[in-house]
PDB file of the backbone (N, CA, C, O) and the ligand in Angstrom, with CONECT records:
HET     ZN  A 101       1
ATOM      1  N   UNK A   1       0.846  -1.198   0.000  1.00  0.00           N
ATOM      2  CA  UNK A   1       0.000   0.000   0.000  1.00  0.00           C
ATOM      3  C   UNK A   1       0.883   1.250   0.000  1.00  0.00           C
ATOM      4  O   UNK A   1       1.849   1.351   0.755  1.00  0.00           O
ATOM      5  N   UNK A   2       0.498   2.255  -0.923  1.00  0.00           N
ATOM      6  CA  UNK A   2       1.213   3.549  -1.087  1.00  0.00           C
ATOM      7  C   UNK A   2       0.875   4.424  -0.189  1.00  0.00           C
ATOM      8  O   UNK A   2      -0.156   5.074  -0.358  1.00  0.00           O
ATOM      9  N   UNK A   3       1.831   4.653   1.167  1.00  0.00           N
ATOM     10  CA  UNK A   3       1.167   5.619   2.128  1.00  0.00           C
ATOM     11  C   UNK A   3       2.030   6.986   2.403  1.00  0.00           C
ATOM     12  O   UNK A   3       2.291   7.551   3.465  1.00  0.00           O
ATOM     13  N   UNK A   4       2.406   7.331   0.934  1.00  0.00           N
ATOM     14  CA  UNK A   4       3.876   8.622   1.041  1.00  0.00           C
ATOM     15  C   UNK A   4       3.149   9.381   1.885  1.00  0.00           C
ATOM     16  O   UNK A   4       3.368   9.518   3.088  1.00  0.00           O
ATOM     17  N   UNK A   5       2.202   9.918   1.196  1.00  0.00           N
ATOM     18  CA  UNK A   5       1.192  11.309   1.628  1.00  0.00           C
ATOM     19  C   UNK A   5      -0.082  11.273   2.527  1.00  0.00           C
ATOM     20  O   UNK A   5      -1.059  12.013   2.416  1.00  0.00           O
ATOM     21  N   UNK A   6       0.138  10.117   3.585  1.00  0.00           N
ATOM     22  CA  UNK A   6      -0.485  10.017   4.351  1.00  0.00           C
ATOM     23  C   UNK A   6      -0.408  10.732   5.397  1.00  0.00           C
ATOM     24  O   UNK A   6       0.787  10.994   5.541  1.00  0.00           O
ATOM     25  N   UNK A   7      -1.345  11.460   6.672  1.00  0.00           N
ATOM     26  CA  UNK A   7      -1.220  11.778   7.856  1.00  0.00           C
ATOM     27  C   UNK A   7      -0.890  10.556   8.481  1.00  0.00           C
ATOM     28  O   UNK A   7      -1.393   9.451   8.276  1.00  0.00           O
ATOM     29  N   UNK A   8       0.228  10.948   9.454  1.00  0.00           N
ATOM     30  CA  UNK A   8       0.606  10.014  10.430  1.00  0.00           C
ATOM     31  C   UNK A   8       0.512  10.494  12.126  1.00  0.00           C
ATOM     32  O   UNK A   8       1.153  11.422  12.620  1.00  0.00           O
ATOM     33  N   UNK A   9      -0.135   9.897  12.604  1.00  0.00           N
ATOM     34  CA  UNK A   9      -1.443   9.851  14.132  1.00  0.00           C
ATOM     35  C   UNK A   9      -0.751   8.874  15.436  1.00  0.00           C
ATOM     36  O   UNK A   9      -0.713   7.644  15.465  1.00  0.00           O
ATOM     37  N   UNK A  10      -0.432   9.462  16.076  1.00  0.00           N
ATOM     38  CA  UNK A  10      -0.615   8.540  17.308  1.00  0.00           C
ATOM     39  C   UNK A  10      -1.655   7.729  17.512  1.00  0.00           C
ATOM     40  O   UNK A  10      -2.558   7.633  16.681  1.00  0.00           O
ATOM     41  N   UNK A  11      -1.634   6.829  19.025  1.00  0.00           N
ATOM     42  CA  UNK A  11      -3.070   6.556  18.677  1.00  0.00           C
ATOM     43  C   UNK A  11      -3.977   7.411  19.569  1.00  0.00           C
ATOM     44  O   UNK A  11      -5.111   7.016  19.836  1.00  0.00           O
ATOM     45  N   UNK A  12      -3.551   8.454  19.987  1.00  0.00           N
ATOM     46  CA  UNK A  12      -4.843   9.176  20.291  1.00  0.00           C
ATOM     47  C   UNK A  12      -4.697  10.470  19.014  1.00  0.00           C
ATOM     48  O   UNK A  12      -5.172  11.564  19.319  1.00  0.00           O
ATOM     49  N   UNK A  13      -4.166  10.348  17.872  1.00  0.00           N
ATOM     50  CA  UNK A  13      -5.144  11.343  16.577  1.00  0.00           C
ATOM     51  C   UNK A  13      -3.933  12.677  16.845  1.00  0.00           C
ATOM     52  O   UNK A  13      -4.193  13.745  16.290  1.00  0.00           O
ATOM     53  N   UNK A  14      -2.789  12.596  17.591  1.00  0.00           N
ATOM     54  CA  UNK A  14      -2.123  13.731  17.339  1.00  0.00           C
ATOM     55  C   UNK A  14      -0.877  13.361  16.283  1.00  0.00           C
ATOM     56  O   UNK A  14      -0.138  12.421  16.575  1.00  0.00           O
ATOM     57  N   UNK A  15      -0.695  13.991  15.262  1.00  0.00           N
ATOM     58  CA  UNK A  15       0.329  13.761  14.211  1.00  0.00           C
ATOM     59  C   UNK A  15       1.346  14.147  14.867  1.00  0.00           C
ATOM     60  O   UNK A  15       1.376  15.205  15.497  1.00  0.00           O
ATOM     61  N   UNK A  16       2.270  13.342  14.790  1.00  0.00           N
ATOM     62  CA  UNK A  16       3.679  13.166  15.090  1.00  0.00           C
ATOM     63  C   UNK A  16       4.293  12.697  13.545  1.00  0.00           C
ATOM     64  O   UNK A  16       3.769  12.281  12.511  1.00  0.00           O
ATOM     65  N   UNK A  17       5.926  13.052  14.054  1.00  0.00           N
ATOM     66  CA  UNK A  17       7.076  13.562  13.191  1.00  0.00           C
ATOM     67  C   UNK A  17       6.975  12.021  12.440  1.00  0.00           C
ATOM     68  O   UNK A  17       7.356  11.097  13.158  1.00  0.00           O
ATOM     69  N   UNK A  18       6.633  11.757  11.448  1.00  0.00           N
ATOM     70  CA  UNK A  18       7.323  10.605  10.838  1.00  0.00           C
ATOM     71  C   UNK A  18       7.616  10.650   9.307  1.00  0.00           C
ATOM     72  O   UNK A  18       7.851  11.749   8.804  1.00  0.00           O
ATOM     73  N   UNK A  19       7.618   9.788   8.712  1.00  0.00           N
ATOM     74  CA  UNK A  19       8.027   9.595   7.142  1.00  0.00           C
ATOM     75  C   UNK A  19       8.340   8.561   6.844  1.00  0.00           C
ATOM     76  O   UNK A  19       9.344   7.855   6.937  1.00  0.00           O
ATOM     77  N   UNK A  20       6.564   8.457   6.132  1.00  0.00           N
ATOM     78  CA  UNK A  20       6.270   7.688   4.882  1.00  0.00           C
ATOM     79  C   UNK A  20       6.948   7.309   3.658  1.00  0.00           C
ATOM     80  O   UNK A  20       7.387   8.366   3.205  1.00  0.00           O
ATOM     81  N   UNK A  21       7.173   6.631   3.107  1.00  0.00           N
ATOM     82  CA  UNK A  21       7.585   6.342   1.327  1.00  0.00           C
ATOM     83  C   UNK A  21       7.397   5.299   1.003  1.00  0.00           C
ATOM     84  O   UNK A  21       7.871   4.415   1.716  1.00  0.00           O
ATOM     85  N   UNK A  22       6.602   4.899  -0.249  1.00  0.00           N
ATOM     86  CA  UNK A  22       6.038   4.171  -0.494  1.00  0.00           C
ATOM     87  C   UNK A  22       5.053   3.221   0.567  1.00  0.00           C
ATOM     88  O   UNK A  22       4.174   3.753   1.244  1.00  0.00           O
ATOM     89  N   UNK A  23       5.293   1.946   0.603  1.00  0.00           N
ATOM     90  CA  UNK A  23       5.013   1.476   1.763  1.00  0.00           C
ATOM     91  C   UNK A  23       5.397   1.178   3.092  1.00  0.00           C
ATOM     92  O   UNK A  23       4.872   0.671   4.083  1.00  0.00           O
ATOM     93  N   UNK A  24       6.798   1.799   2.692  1.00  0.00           N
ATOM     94  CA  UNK A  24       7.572   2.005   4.115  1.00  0.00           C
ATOM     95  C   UNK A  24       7.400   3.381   5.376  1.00  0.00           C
ATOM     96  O   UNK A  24       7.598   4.508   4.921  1.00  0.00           O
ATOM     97  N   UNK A  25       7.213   3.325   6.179  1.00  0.00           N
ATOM     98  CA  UNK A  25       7.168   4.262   7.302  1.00  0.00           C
ATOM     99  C   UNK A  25       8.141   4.329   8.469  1.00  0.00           C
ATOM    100  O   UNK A  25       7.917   3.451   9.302  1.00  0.00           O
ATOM    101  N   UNK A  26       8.932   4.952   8.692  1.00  0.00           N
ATOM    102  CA  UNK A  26       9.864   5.319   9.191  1.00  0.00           C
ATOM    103  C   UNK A  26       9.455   6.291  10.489  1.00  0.00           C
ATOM    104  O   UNK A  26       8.875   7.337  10.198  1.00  0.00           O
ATOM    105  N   UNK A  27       9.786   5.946  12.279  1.00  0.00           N
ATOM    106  CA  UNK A  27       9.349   6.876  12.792  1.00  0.00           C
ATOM    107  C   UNK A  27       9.770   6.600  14.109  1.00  0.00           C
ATOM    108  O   UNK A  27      10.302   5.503  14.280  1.00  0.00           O
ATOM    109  N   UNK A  28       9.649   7.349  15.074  1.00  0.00           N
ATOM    110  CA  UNK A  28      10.812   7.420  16.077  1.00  0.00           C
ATOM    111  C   UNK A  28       9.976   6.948  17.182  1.00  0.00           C
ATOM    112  O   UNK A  28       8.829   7.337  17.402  1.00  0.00           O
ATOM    113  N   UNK A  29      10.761   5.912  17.998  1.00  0.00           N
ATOM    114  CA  UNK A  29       9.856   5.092  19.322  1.00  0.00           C
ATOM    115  C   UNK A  29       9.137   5.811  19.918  1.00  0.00           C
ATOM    116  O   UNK A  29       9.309   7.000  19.652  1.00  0.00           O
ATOM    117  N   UNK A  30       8.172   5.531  20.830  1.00  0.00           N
ATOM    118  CA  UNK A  30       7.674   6.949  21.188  1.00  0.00           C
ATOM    119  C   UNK A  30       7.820   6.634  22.907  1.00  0.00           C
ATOM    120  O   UNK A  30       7.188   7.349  23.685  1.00  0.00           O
ATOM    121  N   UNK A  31       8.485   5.785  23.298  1.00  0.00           N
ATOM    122  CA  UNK A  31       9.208   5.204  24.524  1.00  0.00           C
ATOM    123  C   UNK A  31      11.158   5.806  24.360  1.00  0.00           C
ATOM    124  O   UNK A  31      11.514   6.666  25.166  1.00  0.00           O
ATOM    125  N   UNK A  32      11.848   5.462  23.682  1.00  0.00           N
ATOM    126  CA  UNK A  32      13.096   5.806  23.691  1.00  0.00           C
ATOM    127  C   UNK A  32      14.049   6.795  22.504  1.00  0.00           C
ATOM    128  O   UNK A  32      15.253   7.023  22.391  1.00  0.00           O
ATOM    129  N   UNK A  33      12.905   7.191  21.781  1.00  0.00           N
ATOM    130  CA  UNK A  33      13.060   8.000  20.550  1.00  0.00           C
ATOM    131  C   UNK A  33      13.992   6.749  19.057  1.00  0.00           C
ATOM    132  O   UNK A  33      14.346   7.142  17.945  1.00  0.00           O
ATOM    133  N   UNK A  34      14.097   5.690  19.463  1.00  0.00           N
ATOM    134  CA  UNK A  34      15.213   4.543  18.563  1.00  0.00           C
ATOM    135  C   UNK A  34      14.130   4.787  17.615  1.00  0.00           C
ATOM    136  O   UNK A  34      13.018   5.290  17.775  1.00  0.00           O
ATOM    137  N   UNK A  35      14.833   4.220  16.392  1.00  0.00           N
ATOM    138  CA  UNK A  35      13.877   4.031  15.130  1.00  0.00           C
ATOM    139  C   UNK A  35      13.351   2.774  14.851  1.00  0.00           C
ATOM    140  O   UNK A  35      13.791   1.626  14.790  1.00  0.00           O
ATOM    141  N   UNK A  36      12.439   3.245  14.722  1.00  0.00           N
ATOM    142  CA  UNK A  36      11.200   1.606  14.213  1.00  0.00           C
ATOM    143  C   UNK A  36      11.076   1.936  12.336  1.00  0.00           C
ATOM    144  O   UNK A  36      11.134   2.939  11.624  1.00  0.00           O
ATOM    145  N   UNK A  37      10.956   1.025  12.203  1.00  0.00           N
ATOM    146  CA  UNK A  37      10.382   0.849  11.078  1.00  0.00           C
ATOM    147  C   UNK A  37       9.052  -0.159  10.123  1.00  0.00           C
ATOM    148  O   UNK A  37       9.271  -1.325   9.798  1.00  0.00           O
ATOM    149  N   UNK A  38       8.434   0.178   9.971  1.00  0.00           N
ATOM    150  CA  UNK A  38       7.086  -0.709   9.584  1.00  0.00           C
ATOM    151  C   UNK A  38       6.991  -0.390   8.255  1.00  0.00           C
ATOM    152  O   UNK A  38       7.458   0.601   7.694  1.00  0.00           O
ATOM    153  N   UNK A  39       6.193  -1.525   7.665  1.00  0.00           N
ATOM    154  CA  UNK A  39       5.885  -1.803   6.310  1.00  0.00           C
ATOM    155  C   UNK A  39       4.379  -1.829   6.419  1.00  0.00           C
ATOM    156  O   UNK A  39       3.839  -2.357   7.392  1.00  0.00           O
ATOM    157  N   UNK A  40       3.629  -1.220   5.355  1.00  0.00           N
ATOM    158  CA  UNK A  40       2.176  -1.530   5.162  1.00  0.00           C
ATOM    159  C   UNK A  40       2.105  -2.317   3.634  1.00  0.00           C
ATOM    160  O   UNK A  40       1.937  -2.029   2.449  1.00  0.00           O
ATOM    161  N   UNK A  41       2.405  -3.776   4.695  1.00  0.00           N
ATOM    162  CA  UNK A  41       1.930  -4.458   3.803  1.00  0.00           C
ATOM    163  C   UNK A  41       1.668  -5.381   4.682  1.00  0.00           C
ATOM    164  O   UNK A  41       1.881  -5.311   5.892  1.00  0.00           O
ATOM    165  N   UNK A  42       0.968  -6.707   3.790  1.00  0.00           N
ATOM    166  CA  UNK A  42       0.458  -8.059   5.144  1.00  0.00           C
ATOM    167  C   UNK A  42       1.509  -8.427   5.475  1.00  0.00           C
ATOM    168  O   UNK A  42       2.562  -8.279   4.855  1.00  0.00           O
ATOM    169  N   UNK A  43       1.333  -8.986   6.564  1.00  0.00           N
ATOM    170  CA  UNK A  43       2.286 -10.119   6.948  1.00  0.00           C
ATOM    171  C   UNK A  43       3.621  -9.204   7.289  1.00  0.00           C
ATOM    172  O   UNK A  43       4.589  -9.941   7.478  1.00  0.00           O
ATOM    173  N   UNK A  44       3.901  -7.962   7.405  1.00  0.00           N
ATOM    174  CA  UNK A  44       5.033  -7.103   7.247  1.00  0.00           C
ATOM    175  C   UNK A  44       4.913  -6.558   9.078  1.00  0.00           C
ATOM    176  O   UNK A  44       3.994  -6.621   9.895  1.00  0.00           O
ATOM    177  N   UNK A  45       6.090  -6.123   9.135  1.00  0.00           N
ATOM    178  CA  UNK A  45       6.495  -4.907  10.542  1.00  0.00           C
ATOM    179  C   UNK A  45       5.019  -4.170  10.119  1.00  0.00           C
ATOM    180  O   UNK A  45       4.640  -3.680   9.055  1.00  0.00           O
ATOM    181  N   UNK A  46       4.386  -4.315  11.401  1.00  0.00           N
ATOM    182  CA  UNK A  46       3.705  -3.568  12.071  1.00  0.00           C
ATOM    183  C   UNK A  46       1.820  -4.177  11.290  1.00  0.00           C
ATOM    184  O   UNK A  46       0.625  -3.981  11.512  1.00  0.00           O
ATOM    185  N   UNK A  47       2.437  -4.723  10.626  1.00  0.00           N
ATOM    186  CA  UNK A  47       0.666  -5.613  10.355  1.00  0.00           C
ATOM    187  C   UNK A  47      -0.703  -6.269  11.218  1.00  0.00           C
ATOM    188  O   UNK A  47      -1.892  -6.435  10.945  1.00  0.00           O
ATOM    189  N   UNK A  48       0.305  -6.577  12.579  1.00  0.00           N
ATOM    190  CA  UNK A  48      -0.869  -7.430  13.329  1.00  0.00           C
ATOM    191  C   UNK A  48       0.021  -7.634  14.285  1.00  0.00           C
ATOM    192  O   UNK A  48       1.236  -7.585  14.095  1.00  0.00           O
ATOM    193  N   UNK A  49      -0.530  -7.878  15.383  1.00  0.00           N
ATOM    194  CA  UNK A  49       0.200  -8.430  16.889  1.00  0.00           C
ATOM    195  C   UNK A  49       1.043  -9.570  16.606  1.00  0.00           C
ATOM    196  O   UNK A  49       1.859  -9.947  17.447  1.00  0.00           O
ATOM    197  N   UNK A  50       0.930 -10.074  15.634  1.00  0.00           N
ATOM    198  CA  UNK A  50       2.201 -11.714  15.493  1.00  0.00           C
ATOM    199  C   UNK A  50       3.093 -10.861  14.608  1.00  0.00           C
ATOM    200  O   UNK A  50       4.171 -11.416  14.392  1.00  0.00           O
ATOM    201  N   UNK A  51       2.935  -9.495  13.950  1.00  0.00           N
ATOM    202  CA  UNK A  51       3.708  -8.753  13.058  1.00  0.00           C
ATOM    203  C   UNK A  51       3.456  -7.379  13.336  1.00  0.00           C
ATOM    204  O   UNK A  51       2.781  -6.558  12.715  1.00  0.00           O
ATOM    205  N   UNK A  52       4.375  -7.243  14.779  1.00  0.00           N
ATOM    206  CA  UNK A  52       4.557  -6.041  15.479  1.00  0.00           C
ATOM    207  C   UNK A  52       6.121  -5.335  14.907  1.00  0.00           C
ATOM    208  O   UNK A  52       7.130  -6.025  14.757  1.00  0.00           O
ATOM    209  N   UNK A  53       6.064  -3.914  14.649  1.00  0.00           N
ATOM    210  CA  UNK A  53       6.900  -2.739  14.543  1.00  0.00           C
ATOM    211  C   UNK A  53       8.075  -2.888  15.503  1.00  0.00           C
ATOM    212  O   UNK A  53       7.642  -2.316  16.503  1.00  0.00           O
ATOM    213  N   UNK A  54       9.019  -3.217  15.731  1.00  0.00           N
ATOM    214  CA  UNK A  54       9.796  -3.023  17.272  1.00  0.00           C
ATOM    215  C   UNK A  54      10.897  -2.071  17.173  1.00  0.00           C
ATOM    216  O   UNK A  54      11.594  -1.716  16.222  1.00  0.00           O
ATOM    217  N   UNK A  55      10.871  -1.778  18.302  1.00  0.00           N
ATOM    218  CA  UNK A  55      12.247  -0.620  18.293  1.00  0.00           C
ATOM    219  C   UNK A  55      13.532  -1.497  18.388  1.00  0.00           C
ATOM    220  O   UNK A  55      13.562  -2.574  18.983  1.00  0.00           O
ATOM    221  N   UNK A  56      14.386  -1.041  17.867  1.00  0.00           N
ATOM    222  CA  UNK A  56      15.631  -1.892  17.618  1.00  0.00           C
ATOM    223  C   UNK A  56      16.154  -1.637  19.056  1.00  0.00           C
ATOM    224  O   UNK A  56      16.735  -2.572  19.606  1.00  0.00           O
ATOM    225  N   UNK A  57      16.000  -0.429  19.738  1.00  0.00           N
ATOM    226  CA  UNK A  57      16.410   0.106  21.219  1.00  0.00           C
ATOM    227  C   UNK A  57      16.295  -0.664  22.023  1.00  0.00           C
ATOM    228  O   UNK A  57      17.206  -1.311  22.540  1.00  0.00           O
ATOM    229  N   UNK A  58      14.697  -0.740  22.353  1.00  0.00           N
ATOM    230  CA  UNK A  58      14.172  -0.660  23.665  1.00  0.00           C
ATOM    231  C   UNK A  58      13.207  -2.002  23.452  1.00  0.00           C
ATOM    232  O   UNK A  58      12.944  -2.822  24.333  1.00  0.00           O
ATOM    233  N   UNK A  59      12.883  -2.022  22.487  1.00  0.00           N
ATOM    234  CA  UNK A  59      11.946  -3.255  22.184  1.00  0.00           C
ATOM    235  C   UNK A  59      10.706  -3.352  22.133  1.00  0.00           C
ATOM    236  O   UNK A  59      10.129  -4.426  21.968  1.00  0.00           O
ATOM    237  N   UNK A  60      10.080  -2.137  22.278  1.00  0.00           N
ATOM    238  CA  UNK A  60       8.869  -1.396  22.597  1.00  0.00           C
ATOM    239  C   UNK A  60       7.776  -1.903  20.479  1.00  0.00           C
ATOM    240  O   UNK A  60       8.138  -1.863  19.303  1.00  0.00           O
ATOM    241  N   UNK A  61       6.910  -2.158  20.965  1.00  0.00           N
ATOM    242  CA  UNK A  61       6.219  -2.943  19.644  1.00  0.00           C
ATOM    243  C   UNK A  61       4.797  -2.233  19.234  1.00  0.00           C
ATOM    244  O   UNK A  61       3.750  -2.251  19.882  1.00  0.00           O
ATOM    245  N   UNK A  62       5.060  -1.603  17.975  1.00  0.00           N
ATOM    246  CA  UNK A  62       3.476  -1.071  17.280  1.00  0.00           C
ATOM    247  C   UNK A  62       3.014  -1.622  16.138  1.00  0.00           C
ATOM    248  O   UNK A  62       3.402  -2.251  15.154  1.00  0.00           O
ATOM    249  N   UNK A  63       1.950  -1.113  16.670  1.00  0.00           N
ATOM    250  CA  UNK A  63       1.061  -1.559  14.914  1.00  0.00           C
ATOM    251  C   UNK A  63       0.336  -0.646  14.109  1.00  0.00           C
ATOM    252  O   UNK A  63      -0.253   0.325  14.584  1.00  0.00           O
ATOM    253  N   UNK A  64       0.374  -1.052  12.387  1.00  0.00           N
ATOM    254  CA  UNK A  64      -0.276   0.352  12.229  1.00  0.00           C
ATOM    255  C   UNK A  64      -1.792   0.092  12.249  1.00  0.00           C
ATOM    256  O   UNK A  64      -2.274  -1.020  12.470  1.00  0.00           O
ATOM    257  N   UNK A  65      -2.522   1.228  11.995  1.00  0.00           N
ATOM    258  CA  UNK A  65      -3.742   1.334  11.745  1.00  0.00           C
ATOM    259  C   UNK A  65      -3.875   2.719  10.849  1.00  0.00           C
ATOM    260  O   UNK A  65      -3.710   3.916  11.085  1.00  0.00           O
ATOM    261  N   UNK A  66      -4.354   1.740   9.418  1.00  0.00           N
ATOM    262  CA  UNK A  66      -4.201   2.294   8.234  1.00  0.00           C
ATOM    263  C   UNK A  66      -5.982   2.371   7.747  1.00  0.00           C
ATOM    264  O   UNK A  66      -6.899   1.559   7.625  1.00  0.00           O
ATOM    265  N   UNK A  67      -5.815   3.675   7.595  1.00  0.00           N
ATOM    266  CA  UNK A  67      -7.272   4.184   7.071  1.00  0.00           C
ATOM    267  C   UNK A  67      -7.042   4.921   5.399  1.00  0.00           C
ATOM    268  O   UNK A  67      -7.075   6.127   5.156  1.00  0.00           O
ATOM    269  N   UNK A  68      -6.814   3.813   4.410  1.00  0.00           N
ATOM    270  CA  UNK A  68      -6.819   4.168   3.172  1.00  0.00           C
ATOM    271  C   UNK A  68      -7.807   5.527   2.701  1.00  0.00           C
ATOM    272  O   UNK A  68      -7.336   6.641   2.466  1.00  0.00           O
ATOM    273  N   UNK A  69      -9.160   5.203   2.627  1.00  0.00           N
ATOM    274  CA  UNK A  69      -9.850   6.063   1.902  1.00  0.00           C
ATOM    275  C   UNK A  69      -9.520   7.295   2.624  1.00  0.00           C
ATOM    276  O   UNK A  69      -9.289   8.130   1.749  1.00  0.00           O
ATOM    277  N   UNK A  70      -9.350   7.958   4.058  1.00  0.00           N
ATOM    278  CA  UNK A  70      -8.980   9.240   4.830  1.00  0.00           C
ATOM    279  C   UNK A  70      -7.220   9.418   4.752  1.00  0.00           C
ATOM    280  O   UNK A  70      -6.453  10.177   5.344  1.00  0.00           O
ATOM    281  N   UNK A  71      -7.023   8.430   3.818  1.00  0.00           N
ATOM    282  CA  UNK A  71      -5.581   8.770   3.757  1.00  0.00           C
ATOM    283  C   UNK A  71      -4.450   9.182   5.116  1.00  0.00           C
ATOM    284  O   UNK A  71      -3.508   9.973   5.132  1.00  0.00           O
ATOM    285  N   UNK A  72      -5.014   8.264   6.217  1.00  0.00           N
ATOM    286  CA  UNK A  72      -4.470   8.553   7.788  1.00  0.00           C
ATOM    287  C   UNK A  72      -4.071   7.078   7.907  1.00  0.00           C
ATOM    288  O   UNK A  72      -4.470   6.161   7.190  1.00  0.00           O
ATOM    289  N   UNK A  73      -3.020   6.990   9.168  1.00  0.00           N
ATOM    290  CA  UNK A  73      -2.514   6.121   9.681  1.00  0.00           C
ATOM    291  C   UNK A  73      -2.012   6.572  11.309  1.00  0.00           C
ATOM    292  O   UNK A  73      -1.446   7.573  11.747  1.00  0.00           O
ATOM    293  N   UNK A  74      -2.570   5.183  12.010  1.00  0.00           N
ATOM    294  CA  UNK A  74      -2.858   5.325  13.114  1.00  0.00           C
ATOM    295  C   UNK A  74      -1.577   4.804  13.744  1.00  0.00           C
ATOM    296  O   UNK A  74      -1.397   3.752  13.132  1.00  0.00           O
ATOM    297  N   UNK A  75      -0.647   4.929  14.562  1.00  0.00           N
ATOM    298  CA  UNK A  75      -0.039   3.880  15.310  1.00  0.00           C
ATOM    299  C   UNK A  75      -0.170   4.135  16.499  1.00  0.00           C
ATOM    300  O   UNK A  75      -0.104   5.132  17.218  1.00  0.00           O
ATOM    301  N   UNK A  76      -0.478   2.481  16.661  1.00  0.00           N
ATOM    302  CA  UNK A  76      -0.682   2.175  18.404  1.00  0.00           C
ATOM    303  C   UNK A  76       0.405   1.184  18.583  1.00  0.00           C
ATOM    304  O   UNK A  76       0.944   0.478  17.731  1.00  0.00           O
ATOM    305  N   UNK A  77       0.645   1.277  19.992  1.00  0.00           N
ATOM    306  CA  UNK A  77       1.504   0.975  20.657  1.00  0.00           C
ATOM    307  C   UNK A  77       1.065  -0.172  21.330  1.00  0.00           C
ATOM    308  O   UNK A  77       0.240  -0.127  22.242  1.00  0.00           O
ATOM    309  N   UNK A  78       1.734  -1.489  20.796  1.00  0.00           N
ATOM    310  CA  UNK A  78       1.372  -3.130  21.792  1.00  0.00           C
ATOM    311  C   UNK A  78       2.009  -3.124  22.737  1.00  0.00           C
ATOM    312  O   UNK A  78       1.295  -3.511  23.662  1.00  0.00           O
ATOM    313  N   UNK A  79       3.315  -2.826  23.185  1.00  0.00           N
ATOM    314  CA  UNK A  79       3.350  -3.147  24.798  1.00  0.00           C
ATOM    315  C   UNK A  79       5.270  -2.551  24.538  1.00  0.00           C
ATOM    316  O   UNK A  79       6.001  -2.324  23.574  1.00  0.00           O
ATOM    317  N   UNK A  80       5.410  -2.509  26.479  1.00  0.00           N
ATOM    318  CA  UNK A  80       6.413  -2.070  26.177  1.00  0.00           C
ATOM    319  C   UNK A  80       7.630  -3.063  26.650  1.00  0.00           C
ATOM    320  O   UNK A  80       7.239  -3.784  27.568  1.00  0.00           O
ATOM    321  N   UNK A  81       8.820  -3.272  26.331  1.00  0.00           N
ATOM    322  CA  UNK A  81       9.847  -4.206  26.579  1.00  0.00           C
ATOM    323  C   UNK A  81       9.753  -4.313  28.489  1.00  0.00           C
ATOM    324  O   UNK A  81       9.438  -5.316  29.129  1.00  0.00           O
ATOM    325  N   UNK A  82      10.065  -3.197  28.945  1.00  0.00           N
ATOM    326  CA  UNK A  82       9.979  -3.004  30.118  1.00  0.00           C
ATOM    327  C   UNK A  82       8.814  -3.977  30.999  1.00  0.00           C
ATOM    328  O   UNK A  82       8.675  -3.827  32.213  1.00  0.00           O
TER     329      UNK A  82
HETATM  330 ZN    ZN A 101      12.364   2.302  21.877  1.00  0.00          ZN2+
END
């Protein structure tokens, strides 16, 4: 899925710093600032709880939540290493 020009949302709806390209999303832990990286695609970083986002840091794990037609993407946060 092509999400360059998407809004990117916490999961409570405030846009934070990230960057999109193509289907890759690029964006900073929101526990230790390390970089995560997720793919919107199936089966990819950040698809589903068995295909959680992780911080290479801290270990801290998201998922996205991708709203194609509003052109938004949600990430929530599954749990933290700690
Ligand atoms: Zn982290």
């Amino acid at each position: 899925m092509d999400i360059t020009d998407f809004l990117i949302m916490d999961w409570e709806g405030d846009q934070i710093l990230a960057d999109p390209q193509g289907s890759n999303l690029a964006f900073c832990c929101f526990t230790c600032r390390g970089p995560v990286l997720a793919v919107a695609l199936e089966n990819q970083r950040g698809w589903d709880e068995e295909h959680p986002a992780v911080c290479r840091r801290c270990g801290a794990a998201y998922l996205l939540g991708i709203r194609p037609h509003a052109e938004k993407l949600y990430i929530h946060k599954v749990y933290d290493f700690e």
